[in-house]
C-alpha positions as CSV (number, residue, x, y, z in Angstrom):
1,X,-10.1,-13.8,-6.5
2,X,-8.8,-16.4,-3.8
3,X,-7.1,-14.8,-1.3
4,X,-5.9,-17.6,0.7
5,X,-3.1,-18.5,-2.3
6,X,-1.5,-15.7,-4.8
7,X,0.4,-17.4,-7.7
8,X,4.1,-15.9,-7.6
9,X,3.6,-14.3,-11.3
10,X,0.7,-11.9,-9.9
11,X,2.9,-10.7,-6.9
12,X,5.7,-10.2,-9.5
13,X,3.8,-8.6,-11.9
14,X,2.7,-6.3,-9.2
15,X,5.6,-5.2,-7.8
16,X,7.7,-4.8,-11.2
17,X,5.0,-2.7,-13.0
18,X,3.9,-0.2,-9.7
19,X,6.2,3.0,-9.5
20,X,4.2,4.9,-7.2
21,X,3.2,3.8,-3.2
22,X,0.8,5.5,-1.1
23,X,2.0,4.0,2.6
24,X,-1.0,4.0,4.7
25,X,-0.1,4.1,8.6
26,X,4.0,5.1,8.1
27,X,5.7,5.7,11.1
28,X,8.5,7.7,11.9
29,X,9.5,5.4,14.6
30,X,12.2,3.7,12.8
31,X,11.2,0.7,14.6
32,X,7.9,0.3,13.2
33,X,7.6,-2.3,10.6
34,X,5.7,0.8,8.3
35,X,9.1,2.4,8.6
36,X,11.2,0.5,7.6
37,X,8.9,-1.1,4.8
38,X,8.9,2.2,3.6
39,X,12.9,2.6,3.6
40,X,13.1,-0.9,1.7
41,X,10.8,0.2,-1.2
42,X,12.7,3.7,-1.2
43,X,16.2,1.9,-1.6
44,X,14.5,-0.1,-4.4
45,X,13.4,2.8,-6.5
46,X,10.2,2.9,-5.8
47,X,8.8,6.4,-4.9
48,X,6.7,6.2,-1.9
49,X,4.3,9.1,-0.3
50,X,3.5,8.7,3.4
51,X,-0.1,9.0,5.0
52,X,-0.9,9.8,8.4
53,X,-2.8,12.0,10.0
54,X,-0.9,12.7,12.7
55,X,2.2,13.2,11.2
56,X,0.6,15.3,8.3
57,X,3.4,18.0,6.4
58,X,6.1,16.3,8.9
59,X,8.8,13.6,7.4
60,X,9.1,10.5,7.3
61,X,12.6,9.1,5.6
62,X,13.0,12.1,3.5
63,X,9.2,12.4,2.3
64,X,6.6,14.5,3.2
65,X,3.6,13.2,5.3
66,X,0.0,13.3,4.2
67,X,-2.8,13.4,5.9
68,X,-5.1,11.3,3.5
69,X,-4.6,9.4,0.5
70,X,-6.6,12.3,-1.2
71,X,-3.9,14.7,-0.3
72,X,-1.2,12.6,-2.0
73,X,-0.2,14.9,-5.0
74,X,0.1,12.8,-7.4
75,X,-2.1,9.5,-8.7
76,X,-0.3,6.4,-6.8
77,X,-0.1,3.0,-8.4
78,X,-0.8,1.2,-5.3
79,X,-1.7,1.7,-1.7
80,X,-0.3,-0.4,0.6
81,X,-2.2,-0.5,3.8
82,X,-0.3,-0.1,7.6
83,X,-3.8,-0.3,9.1
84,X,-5.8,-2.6,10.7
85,X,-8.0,-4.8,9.1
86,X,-11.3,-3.3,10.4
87,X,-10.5,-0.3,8.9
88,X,-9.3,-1.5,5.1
89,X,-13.1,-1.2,4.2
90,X,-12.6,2.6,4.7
91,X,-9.3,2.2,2.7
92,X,-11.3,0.8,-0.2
93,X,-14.1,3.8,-0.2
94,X,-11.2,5.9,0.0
95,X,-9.7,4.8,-2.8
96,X,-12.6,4.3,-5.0
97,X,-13.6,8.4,-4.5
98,X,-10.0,9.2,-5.7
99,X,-10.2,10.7,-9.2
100,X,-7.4,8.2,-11.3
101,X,-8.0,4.7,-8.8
102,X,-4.5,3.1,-7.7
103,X,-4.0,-0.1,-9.3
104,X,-3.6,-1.8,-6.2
105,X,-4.5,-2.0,-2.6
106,X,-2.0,-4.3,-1.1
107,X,-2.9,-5.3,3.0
108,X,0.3,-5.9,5.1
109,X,0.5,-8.9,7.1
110,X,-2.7,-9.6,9.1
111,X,-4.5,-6.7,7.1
112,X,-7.3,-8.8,5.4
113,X,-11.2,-7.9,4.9
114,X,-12.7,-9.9,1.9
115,X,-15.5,-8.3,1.3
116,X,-13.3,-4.8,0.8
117,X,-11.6,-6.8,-1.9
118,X,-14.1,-7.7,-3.8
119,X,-15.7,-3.6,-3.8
120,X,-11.7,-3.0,-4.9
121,X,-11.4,-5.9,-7.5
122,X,-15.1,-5.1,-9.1
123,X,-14.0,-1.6,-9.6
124,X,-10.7,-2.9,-11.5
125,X,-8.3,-2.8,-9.0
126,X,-5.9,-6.0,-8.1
127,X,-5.6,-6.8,-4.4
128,X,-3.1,-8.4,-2.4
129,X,-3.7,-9.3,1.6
130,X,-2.0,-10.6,4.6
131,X,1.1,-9.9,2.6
132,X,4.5,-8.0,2.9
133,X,6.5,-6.0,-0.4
134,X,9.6,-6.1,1.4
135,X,9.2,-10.0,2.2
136,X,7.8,-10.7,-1.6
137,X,10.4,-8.8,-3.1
138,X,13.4,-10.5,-2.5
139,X,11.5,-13.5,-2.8
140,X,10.7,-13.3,-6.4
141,X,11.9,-9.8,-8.1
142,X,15.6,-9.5,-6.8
């Protein structure tokens, strides 16, 4: 897929089918853009599950944190990616070992590796880069 140019009907499809969010990176700083991503797709029904490390069994607007995306109790329809681009190749192998494989790994703004994609894409999973829910939503689902 090209990623420099997403037609309107694949983000929408995207973000009215997915449920479930694995939030790679959430903060609890309520000034970090993960945080408040995180409280926008809450207030829009979708339920989310926090990953981080370092804020593993804490929580993070009402949710508990995980410390990997295998931990996450439940299989996620998407991943969406708090990280830094070097790392969303580590993302996509994490992913791809999970027993049911999200349906989409979704890099926020500046989160882009194009190789990754196309390991996530040949395994069947859509991708979305260098994109924000909380900017697309409004944008095309509200």
């Amino acid at each position: 897929m090209n990623h420099d140019h997403y037609d309107n009907a694949y983000i929408a499809d995207i973000l009215r089918t997915v449920k479930t969010i694995a939030l790679l990176g959430a903060s609890p700083n309520p000034d970090r853009p993960s945080n408040r991503v995180m409280g926008f797709l809450l207030s829009k029904g979708y339920t989310v599950f926090p990953v981080n490390p370092g804020q593993a069994g804490k929580q993070i607007q009402g949710q508990t944190v995980y410390r990997t995306l295998s931990d996450v109790p439940q299989p996620v329809d998407m991943v969406d990616v708090f990280r830094a681009a070097e790392y969303l190749d580590g993302v996509v192998d994490e992913a791809l070992a999970l027993e049911t494989l999200p349906k989409v790994i979704w890099g926020q703004l500046s989160v882009r590796d194009d190789r990754a994609a196309a390991r996530a894409e040949a395994a069947g999973i859509k991708v979305v880069m260098d994109r924000c829910p909380a900017i697309e939503y409004p944008r095309l689902v509200a």
